[in-house]
C-alpha positions in Angstrom: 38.5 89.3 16.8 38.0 92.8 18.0 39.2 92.1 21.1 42.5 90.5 19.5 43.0 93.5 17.1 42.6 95.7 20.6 45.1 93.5 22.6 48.0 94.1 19.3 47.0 97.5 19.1 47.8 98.4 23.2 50.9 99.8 23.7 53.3 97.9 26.1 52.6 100.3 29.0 49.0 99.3 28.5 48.9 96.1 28.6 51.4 95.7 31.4 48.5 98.5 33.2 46.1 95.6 32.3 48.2 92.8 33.7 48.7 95.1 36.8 45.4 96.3 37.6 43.1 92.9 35.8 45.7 90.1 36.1 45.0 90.1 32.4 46.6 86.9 30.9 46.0 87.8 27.5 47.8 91.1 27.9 50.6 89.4 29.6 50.7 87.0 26.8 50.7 89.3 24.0 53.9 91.4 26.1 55.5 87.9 26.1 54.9 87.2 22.1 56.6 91.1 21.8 59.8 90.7 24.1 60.3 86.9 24.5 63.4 87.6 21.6 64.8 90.3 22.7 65.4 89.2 25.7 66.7 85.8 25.1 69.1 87.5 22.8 70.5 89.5 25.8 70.8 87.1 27.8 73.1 84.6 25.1 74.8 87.6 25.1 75.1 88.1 29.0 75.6 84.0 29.5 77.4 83.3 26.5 75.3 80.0 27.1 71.6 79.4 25.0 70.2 76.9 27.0 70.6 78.9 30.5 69.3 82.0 28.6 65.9 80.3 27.5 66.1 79.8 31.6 66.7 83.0 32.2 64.0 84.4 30.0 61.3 82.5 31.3 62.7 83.5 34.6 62.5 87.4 33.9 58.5 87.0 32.7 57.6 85.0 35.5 58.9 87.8 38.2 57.6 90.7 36.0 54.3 89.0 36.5 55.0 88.4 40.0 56.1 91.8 40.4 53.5 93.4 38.3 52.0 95.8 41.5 55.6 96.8 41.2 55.3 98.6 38.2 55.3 102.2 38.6 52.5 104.2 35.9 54.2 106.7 33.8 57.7 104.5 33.6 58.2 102.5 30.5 57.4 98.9 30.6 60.9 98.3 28.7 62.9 99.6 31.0 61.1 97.5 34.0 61.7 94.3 31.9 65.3 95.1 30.9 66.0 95.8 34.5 64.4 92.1 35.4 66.5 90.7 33.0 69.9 91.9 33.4 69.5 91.5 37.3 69.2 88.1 36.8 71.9 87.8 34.6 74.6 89.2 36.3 73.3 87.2 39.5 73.8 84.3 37.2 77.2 85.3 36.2 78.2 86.1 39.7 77.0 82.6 41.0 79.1 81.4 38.4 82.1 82.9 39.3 81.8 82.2 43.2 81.4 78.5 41.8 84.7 78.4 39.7 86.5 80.3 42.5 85.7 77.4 44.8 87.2 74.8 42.1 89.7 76.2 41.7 90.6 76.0 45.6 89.3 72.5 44.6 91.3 71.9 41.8 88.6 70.4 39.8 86.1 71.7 37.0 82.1 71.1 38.0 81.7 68.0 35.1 77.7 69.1 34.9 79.0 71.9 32.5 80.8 70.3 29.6 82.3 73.3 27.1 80.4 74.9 24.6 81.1 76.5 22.0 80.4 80.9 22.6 77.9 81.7 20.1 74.6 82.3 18.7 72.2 81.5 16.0 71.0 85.1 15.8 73.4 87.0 13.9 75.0 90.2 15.4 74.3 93.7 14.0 77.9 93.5 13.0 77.9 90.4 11.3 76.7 92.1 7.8 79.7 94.3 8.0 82.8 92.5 9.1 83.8 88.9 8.5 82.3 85.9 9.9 85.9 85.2 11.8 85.7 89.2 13.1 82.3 88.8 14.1 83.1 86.3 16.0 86.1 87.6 17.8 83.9 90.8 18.3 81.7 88.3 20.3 85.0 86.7 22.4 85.9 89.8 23.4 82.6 91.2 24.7 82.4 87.9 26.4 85.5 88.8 28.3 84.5 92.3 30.1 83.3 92.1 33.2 80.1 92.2 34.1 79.2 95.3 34.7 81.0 96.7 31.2 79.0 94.1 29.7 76.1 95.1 30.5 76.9 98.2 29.2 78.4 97.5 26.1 75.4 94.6 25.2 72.6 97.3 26.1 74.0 99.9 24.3 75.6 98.8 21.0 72.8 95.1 20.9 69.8 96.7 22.0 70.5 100.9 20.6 69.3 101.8 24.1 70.3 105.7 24.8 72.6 106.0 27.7 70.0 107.4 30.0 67.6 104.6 29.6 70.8 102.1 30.4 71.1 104.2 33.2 67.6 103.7 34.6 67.9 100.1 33.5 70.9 99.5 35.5 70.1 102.1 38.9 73.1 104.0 38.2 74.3 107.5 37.2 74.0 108.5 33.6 77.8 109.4 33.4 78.6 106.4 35.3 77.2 104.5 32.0 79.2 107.0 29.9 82.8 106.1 31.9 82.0 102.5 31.5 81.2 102.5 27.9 84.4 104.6 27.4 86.6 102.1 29.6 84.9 99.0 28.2 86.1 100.3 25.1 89.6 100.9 25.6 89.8 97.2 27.3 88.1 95.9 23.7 90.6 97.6 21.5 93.4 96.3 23.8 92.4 92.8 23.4 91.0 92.8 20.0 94.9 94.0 18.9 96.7 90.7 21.2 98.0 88.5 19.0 95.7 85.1 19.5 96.3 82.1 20.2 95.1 79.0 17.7 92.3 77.6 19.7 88.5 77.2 19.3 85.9 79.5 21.2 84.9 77.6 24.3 83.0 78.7 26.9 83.2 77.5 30.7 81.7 79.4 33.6 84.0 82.0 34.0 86.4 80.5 31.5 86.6 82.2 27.6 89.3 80.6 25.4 90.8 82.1 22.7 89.5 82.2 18.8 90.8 80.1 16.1 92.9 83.7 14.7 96.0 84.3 13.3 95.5 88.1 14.1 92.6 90.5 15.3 91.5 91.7 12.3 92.5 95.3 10.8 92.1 98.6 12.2 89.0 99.4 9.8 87.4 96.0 10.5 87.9 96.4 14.6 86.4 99.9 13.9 83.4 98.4 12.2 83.2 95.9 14.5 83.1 97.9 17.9 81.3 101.1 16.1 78.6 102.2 18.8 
């Protein structure tokens, strides 16, 4: 028991020392029990796909263990899993895209990924303050940035990381995450005010249909909606 109550009480950066320096499976489990939903939510959020974030997830634990000597002492053990997991996303995501490009040369659709619908069974922050249907279309049009806003935008307004620690996160200048915050922005408003067209979220790789939505909501309820 007092060795459970000390294994809860460590500190993330502790126990990852202990994975590190003992191969300590108990510490790794107990960093698993902490993070193991946070980052399955980022990566439905990245994917847009639940089953291949649960992949994904299991993915990012199994190289932080393998990569556990790479963890540097005095860095945060958040910011070394983030990292992990949004590398692997976005080499998902570009995989992805390299695979629709060549169907489309093709002229065919890869029939091992049916549609699905975009969404998630954990609400969003913003899903007390707007409308299921705004919520919703908040989610559409995240899903449509590229990925390197997405990143971004899903780090910063999901997860409340500061811009410096996306920056360390993602290897790249803090004012580099401040421009593509502002632009991913800008690109939200502008699709979040195009009239839409009345079909059903779907998501294929690479491919986002339209929401179900007469319009985009109103100015106050896009404002809630994209509030960072």
């Amino acid at each position: 028991m007092s060795l459970l109550t000390s294994l809860f009480a460590m500190s993330d950066e502790q126990a990852m020392w202990r994975v590190q320096m003992h191969d300590d499976n108990q510490a790794f489990a107990q960093l698993l029990t902490r993070w193991e939903d946070p980052i399955q939510r980022l990566c439905t959020r990245m994917l847009g796909d639940e089953h291949k974030a649960q992949d994904m997830t299991q993915e990012a634990f199994t190289r932080v263990y393998a990569r556990r000597k790479d963890f540097q002492h005095g860095s945060k053990f958040s910011t070394f899993l983030w990292r992990v997991a949004v590398n692997l996303c976005l080499d998902e995501l570009r995989r992805l895209k390299r695979r629709r490009e060549v169907h489309v040369f093709g002229d065919s659709l890869d029939s091992d990924h049916p549609e699905m619908e975009f969404s998630s069974e954990q609400p969003l922050p913003n899903d007390e303050a707007v409308t299921d249907e705004d919520a919703r279309l908040v989610r559409w049009a995240v899903a449509q940035l590229p990925e390197h806003y997405r990143s971004v935008v899903i780090l910063r307004h999901y997860e409340d990381l500061k811009f410096r620690e996306i920056a360390e996160v993602l290897g790249v200048p803090e004012g580099t995450v401040k421009s593509r915050m502002a632009e991913a922005l800008s690109i939200l408003h502008q699709v979040l005010k195009k009239p839409l067209n009345d079909q059903p979220v779907l998501w294929k790789p690479g491919v986002i249909s339209r929401p179900n939505s007469g319009n985009a909501g109103s100015a106050r309820q896009q404002k809630e909606a994209l509030a960072i």
